[in-house]
Gaussian input, Z-matrix of N, CA and C with variables (Angstrom, degrees):
# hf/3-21g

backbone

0 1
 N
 C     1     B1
 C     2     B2     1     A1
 N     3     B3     2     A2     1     D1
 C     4     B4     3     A3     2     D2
 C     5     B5     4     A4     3     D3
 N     6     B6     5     A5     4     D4
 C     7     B7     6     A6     5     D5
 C     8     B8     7     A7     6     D6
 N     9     B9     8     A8     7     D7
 C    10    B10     9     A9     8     D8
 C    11    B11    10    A10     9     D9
 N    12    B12    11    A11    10    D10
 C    13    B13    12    A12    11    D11
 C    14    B14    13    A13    12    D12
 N    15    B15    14    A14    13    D13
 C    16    B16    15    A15    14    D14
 C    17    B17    16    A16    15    D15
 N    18    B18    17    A17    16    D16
 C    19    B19    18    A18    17    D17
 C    20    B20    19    A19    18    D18
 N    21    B21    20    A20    19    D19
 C    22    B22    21    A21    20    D20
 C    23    B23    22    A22    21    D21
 N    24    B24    23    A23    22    D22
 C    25    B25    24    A24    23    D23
 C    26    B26    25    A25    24    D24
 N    27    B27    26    A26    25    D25
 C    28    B28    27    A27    26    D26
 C    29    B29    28    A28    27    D27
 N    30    B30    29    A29    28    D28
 C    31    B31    30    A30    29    D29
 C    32    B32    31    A31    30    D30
 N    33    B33    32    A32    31    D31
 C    34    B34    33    A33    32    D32
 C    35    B35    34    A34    33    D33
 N    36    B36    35    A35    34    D34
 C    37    B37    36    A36    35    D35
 C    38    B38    37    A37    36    D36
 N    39    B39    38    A38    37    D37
 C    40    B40    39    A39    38    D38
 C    41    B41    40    A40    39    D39
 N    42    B42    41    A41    40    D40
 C    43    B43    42    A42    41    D41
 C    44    B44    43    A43    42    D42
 N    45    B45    44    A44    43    D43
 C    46    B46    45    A45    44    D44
 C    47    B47    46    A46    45    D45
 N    48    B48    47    A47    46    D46
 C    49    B49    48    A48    47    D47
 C    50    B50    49    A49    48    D48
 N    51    B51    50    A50    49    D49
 C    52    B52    51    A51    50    D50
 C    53    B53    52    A52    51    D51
 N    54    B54    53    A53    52    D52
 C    55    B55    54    A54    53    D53
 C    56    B56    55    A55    54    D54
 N    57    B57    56    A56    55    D55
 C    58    B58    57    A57    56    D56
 C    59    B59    58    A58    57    D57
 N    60    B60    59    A59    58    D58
 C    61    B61    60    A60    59    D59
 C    62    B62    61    A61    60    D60
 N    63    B63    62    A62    61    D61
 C    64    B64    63    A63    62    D62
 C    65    B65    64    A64    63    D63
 N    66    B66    65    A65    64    D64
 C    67    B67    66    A66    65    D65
 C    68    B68    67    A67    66    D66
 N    69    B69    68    A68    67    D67
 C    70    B70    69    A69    68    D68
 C    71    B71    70    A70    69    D69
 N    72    B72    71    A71    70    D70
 C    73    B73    72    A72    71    D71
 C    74    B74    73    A73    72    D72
 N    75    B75    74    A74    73    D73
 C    76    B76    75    A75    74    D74
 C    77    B77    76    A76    75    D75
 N    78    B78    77    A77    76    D76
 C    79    B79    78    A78    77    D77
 C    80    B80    79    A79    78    D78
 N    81    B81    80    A80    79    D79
 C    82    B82    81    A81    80    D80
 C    83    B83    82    A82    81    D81
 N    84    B84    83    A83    82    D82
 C    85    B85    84    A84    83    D83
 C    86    B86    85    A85    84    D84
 N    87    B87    86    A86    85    D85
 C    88    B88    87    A87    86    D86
 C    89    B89    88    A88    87    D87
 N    90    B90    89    A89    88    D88
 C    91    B91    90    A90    89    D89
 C    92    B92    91    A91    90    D90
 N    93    B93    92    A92    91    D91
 C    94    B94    93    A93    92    D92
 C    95    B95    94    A94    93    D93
 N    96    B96    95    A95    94    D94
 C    97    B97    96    A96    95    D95
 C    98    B98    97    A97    96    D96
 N    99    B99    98    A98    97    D97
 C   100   B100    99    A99    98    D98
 C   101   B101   100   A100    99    D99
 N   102   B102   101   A101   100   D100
 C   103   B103   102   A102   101   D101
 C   104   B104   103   A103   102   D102
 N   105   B105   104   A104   103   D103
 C   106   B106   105   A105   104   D104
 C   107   B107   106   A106   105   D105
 N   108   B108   107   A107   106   D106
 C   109   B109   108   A108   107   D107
 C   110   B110   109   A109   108   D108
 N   111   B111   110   A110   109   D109
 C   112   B112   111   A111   110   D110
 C   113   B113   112   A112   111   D111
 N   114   B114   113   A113   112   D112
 C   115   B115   114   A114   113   D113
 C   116   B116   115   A115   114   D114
 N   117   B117   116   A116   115   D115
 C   118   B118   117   A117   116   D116
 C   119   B119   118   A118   117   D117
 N   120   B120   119   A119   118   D118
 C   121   B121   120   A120   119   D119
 C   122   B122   121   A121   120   D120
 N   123   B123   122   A122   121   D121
 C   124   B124   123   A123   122   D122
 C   125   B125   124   A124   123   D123
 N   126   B126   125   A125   124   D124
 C   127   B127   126   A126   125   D125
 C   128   B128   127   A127   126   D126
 N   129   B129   128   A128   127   D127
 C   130   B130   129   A129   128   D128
 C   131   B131   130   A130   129   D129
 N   132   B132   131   A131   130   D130
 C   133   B133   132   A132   131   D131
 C   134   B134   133   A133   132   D132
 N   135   B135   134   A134   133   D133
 C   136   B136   135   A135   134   D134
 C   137   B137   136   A136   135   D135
 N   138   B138   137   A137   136   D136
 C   139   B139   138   A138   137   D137
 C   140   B140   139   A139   138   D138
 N   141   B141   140   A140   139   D139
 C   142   B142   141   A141   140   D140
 C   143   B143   142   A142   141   D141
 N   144   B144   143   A143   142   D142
 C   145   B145   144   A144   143   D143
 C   146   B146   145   A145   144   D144
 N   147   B147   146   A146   145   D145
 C   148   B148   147   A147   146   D146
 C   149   B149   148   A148   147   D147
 N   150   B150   149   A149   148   D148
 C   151   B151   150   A150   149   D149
 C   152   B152   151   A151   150   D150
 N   153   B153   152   A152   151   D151
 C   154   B154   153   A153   152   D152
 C   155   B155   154   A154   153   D153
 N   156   B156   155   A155   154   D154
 C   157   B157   156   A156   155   D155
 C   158   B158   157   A157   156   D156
 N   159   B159   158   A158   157   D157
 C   160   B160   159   A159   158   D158
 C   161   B161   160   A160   159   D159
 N   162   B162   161   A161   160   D160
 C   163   B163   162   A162   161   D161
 C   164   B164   163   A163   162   D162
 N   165   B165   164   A164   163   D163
 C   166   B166   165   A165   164   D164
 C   167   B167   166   A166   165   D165
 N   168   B168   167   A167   166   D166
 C   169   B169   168   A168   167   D167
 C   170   B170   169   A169   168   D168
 N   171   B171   170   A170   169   D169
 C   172   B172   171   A171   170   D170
 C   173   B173   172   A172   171   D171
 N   174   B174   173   A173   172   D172
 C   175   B175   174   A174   173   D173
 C   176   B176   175   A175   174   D174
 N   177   B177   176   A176   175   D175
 C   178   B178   177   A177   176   D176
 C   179   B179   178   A178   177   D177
 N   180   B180   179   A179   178   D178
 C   181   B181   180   A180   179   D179
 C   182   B182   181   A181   180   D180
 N   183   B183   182   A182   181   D181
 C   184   B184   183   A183   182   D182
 C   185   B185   184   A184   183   D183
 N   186   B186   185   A185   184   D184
 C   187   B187   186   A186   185   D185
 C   188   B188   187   A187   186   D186
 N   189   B189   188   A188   187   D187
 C   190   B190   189   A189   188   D188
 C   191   B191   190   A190   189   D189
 N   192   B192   191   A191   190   D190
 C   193   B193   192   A192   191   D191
 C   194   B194   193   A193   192   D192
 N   195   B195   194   A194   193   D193
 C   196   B196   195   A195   194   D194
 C   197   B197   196   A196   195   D195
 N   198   B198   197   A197   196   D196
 C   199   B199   198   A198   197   D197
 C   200   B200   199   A199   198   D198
 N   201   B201   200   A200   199   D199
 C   202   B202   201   A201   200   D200
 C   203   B203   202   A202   201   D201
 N   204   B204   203   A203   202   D202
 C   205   B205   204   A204   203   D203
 C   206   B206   205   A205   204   D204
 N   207   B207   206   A206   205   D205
 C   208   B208   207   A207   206   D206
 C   209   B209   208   A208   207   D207
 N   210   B210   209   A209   208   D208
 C   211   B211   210   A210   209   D209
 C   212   B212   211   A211   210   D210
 N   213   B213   212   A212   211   D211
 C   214   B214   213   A213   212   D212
 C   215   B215   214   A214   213   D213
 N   216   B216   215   A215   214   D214
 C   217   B217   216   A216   215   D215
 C   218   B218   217   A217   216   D216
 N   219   B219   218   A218   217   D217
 C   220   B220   219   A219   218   D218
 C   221   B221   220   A220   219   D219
 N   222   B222   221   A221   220   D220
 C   223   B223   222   A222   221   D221
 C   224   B224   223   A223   222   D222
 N   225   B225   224   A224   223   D223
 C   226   B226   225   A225   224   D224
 C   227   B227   226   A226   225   D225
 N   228   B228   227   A227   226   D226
 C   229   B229   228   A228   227   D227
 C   230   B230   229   A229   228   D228
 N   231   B231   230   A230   229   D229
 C   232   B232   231   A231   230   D230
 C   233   B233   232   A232   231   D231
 N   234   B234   233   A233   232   D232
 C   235   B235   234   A234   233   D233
 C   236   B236   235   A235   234   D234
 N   237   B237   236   A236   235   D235
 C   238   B238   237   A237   236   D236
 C   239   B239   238   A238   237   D237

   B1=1.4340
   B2=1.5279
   B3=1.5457
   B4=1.8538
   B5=1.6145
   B6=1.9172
   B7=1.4506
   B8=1.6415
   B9=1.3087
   B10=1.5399
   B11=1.9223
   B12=1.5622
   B13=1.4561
   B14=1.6853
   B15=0.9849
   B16=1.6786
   B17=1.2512
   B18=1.8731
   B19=1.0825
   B20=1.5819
   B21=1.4388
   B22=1.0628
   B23=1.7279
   B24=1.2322
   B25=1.3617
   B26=1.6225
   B27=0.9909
   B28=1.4269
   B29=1.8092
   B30=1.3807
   B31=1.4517
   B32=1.6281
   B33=1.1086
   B34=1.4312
   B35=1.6149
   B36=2.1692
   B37=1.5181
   B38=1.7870
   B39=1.5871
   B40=1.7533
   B41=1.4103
   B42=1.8553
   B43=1.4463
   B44=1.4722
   B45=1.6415
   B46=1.5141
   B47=1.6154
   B48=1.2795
   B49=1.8319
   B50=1.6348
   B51=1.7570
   B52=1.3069
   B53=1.6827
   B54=1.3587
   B55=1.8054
   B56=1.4858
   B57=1.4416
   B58=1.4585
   B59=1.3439
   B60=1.2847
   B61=1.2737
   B62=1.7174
   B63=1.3470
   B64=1.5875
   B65=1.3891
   B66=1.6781
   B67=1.4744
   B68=1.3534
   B69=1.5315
   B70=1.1418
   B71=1.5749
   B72=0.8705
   B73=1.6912
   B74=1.4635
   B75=1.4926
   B76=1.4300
   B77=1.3601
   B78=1.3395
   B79=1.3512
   B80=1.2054
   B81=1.5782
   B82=1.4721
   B83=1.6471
   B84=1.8760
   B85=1.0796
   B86=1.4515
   B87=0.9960
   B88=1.7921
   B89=1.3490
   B90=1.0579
   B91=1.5913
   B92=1.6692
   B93=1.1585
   B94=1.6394
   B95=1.4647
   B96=1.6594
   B97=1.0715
   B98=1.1787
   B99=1.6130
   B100=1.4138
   B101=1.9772
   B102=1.0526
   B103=1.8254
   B104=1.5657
   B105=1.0347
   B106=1.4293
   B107=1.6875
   B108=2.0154
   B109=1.6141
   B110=1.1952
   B111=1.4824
   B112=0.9945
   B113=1.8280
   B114=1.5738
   B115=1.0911
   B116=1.6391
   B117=1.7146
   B118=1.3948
   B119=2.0334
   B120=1.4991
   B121=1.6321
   B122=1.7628
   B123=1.2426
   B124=1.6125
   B125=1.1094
   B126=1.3570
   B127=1.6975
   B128=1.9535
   B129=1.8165
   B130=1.6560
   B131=0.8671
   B132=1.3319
   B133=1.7682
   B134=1.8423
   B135=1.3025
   B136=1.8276
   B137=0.9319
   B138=1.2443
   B139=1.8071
   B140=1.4425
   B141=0.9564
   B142=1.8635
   B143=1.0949
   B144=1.3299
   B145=1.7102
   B146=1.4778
   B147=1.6144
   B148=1.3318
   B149=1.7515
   B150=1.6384
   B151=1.4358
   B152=1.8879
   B153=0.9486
   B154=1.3734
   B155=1.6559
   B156=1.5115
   B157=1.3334
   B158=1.2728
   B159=1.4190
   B160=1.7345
   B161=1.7230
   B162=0.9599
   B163=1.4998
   B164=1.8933
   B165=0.8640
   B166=1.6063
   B167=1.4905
   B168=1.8024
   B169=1.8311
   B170=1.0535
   B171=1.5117
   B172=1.3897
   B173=1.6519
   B174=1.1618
   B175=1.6763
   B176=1.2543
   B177=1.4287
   B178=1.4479
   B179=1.4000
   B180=1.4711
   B181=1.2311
   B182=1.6487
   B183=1.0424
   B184=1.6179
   B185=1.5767
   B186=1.4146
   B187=0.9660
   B188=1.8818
   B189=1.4546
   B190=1.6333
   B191=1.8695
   B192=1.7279
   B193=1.8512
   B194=1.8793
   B195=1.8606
   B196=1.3469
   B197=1.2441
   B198=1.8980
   B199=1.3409
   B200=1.0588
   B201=1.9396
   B202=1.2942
   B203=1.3397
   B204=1.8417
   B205=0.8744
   B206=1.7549
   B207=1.5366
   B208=1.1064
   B209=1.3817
   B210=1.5927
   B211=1.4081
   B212=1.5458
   B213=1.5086
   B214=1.5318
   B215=1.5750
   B216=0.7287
   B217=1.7579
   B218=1.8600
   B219=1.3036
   B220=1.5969
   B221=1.5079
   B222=1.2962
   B223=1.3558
   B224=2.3147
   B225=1.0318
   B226=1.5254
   B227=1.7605
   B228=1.6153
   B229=1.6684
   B230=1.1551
   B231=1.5378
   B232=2.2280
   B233=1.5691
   B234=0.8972
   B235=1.6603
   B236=1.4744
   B237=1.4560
   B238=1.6273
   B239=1.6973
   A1=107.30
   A2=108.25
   A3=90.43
   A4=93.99
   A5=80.95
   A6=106.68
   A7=108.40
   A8=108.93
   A9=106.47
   A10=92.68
   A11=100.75
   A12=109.14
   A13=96.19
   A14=128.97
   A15=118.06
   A16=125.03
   A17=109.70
   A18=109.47
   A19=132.35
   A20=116.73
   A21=119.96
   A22=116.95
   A23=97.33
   A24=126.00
   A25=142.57
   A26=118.46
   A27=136.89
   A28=116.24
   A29=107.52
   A30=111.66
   A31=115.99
   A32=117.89
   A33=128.26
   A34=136.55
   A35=104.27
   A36=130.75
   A37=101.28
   A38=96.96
   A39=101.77
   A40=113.31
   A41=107.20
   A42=100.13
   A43=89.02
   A44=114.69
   A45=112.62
   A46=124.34
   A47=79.40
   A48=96.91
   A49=100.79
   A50=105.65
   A51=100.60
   A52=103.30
   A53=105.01
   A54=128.85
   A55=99.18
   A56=87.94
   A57=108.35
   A58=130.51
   A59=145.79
   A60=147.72
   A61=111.05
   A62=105.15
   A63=106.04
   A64=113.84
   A65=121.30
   A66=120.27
   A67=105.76
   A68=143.36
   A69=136.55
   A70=118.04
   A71=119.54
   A72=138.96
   A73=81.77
   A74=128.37
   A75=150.58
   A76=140.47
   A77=145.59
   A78=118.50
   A79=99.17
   A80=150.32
   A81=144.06
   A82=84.92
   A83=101.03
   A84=121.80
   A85=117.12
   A86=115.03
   A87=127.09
   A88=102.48
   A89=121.18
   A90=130.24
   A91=113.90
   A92=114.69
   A93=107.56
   A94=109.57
   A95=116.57
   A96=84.01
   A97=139.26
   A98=129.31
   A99=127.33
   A100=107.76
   A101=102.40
   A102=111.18
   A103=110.40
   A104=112.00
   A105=112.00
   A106=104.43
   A107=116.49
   A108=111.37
   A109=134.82
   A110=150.43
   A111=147.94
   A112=71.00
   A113=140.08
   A114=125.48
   A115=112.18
   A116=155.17
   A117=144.47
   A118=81.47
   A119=74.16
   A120=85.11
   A121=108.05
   A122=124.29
   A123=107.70
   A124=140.58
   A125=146.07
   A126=88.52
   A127=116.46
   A128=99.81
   A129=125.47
   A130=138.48
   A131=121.45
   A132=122.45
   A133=95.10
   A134=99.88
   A135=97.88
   A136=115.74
   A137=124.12
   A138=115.24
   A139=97.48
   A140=134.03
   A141=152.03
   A142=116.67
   A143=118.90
   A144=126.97
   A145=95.25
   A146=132.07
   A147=147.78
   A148=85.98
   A149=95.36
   A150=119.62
   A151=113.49
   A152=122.89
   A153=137.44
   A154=107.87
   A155=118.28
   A156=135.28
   A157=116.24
   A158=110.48
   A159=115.20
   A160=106.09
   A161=127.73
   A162=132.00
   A163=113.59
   A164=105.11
   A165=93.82
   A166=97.53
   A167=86.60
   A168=104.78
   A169=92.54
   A170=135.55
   A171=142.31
   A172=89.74
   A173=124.25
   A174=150.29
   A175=109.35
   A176=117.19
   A177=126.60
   A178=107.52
   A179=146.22
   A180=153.73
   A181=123.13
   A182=99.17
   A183=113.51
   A184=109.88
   A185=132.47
   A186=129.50
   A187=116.82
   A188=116.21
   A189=150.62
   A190=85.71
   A191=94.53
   A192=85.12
   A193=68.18
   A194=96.51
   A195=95.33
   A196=142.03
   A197=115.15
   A198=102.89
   A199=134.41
   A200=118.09
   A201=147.93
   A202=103.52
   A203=134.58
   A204=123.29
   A205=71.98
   A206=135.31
   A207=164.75
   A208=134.99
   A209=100.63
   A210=100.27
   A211=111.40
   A212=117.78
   A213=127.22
   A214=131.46
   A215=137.60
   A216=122.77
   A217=92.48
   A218=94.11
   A219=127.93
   A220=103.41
   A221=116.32
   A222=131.31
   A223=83.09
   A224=124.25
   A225=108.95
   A226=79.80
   A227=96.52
   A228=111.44
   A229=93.96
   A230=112.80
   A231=116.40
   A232=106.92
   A233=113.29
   A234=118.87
   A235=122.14
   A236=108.01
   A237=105.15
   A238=104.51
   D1=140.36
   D2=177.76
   D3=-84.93
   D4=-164.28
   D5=-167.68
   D6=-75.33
   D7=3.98
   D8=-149.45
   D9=-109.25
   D10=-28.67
   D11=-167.22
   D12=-98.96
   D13=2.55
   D14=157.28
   D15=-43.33
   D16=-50.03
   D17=172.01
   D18=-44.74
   D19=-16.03
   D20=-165.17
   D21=-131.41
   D22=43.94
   D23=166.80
   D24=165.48
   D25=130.27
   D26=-156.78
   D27=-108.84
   D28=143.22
   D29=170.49
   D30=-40.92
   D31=131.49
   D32=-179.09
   D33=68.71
   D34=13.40
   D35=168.63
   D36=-77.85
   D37=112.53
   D38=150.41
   D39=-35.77
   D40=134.39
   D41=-177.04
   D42=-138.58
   D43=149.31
   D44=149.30
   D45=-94.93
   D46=124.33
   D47=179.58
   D48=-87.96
   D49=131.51
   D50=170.67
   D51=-146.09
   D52=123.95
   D53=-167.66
   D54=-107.94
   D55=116.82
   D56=162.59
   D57=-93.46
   D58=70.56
   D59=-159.94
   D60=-62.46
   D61=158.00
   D62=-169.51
   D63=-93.05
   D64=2.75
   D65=149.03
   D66=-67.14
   D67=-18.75
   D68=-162.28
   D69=82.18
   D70=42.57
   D71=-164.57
   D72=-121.30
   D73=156.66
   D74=142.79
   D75=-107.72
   D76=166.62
   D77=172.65
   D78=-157.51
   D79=139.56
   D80=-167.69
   D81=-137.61
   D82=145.36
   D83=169.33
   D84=-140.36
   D85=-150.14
   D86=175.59
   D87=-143.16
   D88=153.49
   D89=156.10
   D90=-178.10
   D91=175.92
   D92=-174.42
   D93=-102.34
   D94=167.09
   D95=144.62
   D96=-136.73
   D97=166.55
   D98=-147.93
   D99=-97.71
   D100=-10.90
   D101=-169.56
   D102=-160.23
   D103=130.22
   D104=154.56
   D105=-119.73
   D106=126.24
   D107=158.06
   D108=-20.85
   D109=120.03
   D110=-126.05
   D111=-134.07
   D112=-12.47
   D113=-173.46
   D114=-118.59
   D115=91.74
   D116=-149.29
   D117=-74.61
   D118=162.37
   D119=161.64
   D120=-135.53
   D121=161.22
   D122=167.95
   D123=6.78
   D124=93.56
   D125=-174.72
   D126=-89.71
   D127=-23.69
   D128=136.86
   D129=-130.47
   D130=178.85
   D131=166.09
   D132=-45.54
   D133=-71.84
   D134=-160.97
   D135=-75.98
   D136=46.82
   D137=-178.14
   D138=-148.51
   D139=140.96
   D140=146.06
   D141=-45.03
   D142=-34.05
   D143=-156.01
   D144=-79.18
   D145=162.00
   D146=177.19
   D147=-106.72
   D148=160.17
   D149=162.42
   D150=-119.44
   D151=93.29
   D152=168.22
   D153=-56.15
   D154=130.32
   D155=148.18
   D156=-61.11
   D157=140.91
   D158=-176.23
   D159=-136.92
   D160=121.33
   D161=179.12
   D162=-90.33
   D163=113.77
   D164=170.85
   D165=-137.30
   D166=159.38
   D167=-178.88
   D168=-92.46
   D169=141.00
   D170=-179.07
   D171=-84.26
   D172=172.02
   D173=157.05
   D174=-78.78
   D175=-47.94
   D176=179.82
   D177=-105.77
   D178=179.14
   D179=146.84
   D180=-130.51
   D181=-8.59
   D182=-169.25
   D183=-65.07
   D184=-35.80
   D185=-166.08
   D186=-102.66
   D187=-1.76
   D188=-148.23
   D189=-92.86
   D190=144.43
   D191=150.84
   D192=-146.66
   D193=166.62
   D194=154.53
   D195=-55.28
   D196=146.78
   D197=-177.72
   D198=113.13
   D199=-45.76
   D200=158.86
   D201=-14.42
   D202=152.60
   D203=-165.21
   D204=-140.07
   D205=162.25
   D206=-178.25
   D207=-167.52
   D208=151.31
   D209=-176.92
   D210=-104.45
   D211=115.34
   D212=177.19
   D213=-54.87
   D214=127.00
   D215=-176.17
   D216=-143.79
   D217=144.43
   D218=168.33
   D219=-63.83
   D220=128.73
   D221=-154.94
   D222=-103.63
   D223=151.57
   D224=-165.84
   D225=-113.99
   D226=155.83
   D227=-156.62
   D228=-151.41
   D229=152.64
   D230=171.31
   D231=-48.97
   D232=110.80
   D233=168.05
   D234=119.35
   D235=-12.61
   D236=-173.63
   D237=-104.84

């Protein structure tokens, strides 16, 4: 996650996880999440911004290998 999208999520917010595989296949889930890095690293040479680690428990596991890289989205809730 960068440094910029912290703002917009917290330990223990429903998230949709969505994996794009490099046959071009997709797969969307839910899960929470359990950690965000408390340390950014790079995220490039030309950029300022940090890239933060994010841990979530999937809902499902069946379709997961380690490693997988995904794009996170804010699940919408009463009030936001």
């Amino acid at each position: 996650m960068t440094e910029t999208d912290l703002q917009y999520f917290k330990v223990g917010d429903t998230v949709r996880v969505e994996f794009t595989y490099i046959n071009g296949g997709d797969f969307t889930m839910t899960g929470t999440i359990e950690k965000i890095s408390g340390v950014g690293s790079a995220l490039s040479e030309d950029s300022d911004e940090a890239s933060f680690t994010v841990w979530i428990i999937p809902e499902n596991t069946e379709a997961l290998s380690y490693g997988m890289n995904a794009v996170i989205s804010r699940m919408a809730s009463d009030g936001d």
